[in-house]
C-alpha positions as CSV (number, residue, x, y, z in Angstrom):
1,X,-10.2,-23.8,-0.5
2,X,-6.9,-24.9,-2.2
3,X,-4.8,-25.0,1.4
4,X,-6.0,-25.3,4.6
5,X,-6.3,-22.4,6.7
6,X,-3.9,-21.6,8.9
7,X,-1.4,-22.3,5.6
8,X,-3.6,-19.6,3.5
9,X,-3.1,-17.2,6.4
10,X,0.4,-17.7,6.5
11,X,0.3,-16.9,2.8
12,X,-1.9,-14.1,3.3
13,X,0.6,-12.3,5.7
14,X,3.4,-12.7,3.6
15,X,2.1,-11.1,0.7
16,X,0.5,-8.0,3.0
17,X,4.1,-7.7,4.7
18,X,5.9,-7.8,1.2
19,X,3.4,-5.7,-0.2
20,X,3.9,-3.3,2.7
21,X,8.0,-3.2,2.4
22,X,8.3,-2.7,-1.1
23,X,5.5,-0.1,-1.2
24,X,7.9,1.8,1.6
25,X,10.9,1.6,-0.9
26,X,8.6,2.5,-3.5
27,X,7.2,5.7,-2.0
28,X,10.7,6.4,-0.8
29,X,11.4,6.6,-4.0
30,X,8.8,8.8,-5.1
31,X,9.8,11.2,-2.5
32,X,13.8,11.1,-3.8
33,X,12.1,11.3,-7.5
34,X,12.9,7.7,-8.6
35,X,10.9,5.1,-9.9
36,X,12.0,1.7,-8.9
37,X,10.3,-0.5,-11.3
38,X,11.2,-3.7,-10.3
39,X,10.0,-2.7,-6.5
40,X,6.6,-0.9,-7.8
41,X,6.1,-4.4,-10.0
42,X,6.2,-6.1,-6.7
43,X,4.4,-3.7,-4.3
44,X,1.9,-3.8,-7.2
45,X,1.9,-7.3,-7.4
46,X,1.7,-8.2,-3.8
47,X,-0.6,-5.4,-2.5
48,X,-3.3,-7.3,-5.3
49,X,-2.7,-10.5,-4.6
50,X,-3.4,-9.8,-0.5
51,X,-6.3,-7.5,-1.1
52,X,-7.7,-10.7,-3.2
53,X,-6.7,-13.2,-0.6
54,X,-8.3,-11.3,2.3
55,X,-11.6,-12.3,0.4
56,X,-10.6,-15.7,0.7
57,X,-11.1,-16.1,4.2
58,X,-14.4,-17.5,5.2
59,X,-17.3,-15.0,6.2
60,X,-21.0,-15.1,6.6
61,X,-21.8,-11.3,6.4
62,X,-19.4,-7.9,5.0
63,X,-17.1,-7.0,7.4
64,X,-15.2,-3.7,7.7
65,X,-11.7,-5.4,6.3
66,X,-13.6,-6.7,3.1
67,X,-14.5,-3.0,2.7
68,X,-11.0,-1.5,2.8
69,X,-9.9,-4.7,0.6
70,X,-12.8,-3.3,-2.2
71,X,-11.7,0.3,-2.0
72,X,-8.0,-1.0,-2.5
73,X,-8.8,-3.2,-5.3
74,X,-10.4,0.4,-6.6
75,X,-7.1,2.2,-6.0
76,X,-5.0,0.0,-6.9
77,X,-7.2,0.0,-10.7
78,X,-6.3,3.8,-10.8
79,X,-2.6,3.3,-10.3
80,X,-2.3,0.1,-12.5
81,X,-3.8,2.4,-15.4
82,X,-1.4,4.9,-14.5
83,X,1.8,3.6,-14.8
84,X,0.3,0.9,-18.0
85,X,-2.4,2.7,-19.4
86,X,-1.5,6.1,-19.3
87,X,2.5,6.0,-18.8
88,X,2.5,8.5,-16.0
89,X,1.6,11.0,-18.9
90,X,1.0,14.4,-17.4
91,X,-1.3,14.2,-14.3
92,X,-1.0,10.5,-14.3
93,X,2.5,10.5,-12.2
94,X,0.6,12.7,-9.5
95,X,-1.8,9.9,-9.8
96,X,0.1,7.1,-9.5
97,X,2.0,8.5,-6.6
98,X,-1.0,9.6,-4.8
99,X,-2.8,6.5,-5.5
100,X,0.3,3.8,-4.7
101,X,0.6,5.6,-0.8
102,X,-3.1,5.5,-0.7
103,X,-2.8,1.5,-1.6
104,X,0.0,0.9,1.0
105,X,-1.8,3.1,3.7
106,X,-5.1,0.7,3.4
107,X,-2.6,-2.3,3.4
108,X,-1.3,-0.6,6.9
109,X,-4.2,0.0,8.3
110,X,-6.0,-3.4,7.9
111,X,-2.3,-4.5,9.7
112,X,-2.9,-2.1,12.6
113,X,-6.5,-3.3,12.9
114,X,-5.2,-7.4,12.6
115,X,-2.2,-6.3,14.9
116,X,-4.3,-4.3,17.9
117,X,-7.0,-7.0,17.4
118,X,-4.9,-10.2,17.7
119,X,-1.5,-9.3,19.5
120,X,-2.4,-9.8,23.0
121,X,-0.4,-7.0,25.0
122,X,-1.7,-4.9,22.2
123,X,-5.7,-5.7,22.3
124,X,-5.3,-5.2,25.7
125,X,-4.4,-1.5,25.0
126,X,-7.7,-1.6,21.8
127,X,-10.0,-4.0,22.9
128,X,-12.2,-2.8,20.3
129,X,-12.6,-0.3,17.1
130,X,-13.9,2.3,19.0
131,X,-11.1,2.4,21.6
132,X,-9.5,5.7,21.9
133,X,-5.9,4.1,21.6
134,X,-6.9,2.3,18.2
135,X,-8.1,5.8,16.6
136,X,-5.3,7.6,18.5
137,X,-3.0,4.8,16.3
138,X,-5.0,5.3,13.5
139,X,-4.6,9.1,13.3
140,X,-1.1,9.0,13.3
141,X,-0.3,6.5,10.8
142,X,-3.0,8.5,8.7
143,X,-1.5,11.9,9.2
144,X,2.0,10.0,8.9
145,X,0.6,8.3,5.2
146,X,-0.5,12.0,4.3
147,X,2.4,13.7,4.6
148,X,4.2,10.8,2.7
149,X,1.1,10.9,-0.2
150,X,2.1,14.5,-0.4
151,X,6.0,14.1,-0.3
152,X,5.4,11.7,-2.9
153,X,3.0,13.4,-5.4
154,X,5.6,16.4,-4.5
155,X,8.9,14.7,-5.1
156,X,7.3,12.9,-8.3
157,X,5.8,16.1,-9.6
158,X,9.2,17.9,-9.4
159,X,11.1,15.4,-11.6
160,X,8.6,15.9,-14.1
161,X,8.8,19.7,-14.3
162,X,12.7,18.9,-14.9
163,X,11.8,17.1,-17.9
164,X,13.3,14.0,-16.5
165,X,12.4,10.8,-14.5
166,X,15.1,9.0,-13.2
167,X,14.8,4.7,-13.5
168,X,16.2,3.1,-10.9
169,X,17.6,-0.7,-12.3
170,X,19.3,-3.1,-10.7
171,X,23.0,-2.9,-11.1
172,X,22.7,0.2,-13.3
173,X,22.7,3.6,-11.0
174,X,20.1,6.1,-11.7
175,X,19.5,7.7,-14.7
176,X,19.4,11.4,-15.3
């Protein structure tokens, strides 16, 4: 391992927190219509690097975090070709969209699951998976991430039918 432990953790949580805050201010901007590349570069960026981290970690058999780090690898494949391979062309924008809340919903949840299972007033209320106030925590944040996914694919979609994406950059206001 290139750093020690607790070092590779710390860098760990920083990517997965600064994946997780510009994924928010990149599906906020899905939902207003805008693409904010710089921000979707580094959601991109950032939710990759701490999905490929996470399998960093040492481990003896497949745990249920490697899991949601593969299927996010996956997703985060489909939205890369997306916006580079395809250009959001047609269908691809809906894809991206839907895909990119997908990415920063698995990045969420693997930070509820680390959060309820290491925060101690908080695996007090989840000692385990299976505990009806993890799952109760779960469903929320997934019904929340649904209705954002469909906001998003929605508010994305719409700019499209007008025949115009607006591009947020910094320091220039949004295009029309």
């Amino acid at each position: 391992m290139l750093f020690d432990l607790p070092t590779f953790t710390l860098v760990h949580v920083i990517l997965s927190v600064a994946g997780i805050v510009a994924g928010l201010v990149v599906t906020g901007g899905f939902v207003a219509g805008v693409l904010f590349r710089r921000w979707t570069a580094a959601f991109l960026a950032t939710t990759v690097l701490t999905n490929v981290t996470g399998f960093g970690f040492p481990f003896v058999q497949l745990l249920p975090s490697h899991m949601v780090g593969g299927l996010s690898l996956v997703v985060l494949a489909v939205a890369l070709f997306a916006l580079y391979g395809k250009h959001l062309a047609g269908h691809w924008r809906d894809v991206f969209a839907g895909t990119s809340v997908l990415a920063l919903y698995l990045n969420v949840f693997v930070l509820l699951a680390q959060l309820l299972a290491k925060v101690p007033a908080l695996a007090a209320l989840a000692p385990a998976p299976n505990a009806p106030a993890f799952a109760l925590t779960q469903l929320l944040f997934l019904a929340t991430f649904a209705g954002l996914g469909w906001a998003s694919v929605k508010g994305f979609r719409a700019e499209r039918a007008a025949g115009d994406l607006k591009v947020a950059v910094k320091g220039a206001p949004a295009a029309r």
